[in-house]
PLY file of the C-alpha trace (Angstrom):
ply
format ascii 1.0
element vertex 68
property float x
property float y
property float z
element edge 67
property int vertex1
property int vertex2
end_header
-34.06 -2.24 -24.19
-34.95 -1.20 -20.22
-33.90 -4.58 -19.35
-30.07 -4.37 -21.01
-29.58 -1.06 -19.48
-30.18 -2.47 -15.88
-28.26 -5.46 -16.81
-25.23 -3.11 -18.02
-25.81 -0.93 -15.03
-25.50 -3.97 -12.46
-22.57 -5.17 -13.75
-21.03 -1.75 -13.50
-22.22 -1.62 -10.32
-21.18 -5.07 -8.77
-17.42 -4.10 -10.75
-17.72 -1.19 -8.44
-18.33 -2.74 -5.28
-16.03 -5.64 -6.03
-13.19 -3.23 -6.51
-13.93 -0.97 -3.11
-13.49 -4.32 -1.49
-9.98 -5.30 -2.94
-9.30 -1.53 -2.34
-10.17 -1.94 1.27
-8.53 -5.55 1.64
-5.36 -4.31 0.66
-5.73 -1.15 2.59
-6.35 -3.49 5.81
-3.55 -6.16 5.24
-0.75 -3.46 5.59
-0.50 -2.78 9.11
-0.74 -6.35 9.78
1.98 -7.45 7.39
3.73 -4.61 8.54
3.92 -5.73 12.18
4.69 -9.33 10.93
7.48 -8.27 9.69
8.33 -5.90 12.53
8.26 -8.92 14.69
10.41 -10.61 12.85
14.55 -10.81 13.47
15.52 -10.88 9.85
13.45 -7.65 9.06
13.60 -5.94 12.17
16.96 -4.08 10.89
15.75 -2.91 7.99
13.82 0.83 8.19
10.87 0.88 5.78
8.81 4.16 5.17
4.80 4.55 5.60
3.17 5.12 2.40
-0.71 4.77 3.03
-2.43 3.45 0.11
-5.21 5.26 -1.01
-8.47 3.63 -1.57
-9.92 5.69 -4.45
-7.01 5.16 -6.00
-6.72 1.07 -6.13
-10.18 0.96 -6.87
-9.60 3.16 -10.23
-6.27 0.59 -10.66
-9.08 -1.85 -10.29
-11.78 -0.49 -12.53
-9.18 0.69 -15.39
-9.66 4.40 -14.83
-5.96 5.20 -14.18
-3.75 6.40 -16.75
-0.05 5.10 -16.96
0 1
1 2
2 3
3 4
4 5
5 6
6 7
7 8
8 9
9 10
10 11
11 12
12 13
13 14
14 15
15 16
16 17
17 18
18 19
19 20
20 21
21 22
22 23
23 24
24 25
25 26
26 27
27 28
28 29
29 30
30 31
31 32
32 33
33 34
34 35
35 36
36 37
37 38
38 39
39 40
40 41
41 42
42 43
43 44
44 45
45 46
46 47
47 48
48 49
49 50
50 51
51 52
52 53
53 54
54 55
55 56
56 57
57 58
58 59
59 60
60 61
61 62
62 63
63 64
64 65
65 66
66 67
């Protein structure tokens, strides 16, 4: 029985960590899509707004814990 729960607690665990690190991925590629697209002429018109993405909250997308 010891053995399953540290089995089920890993895998919660590496679910975790695996989401933190999408999370932080997509976190990361925004500025640098957003100046690729600053740079380029066919965007450079358009006016987008900042939204920073919150962590926490792609992570819970991730795990399942958000509602809606």
């Amino acid at each position: 029985m010891r053995l399953a729960g540290l089995a089920i607690f890993g895998s919660l665990l590496i679910n975790m960590a695996f989401g933190l690190v999408v999370a932080g991925a997509i976190t990361a590629a925004r500025p640098i899509v957003a100046t690729a697209l600053s740079q380029c002429s066919r965007h450079a018109a358009s006016v987008t707004v900042h939204r920073p993405v919150d962590a926490h909250y792609l992570a819970a997308v991730r795990m399942g814990w958000v509602v809606g």
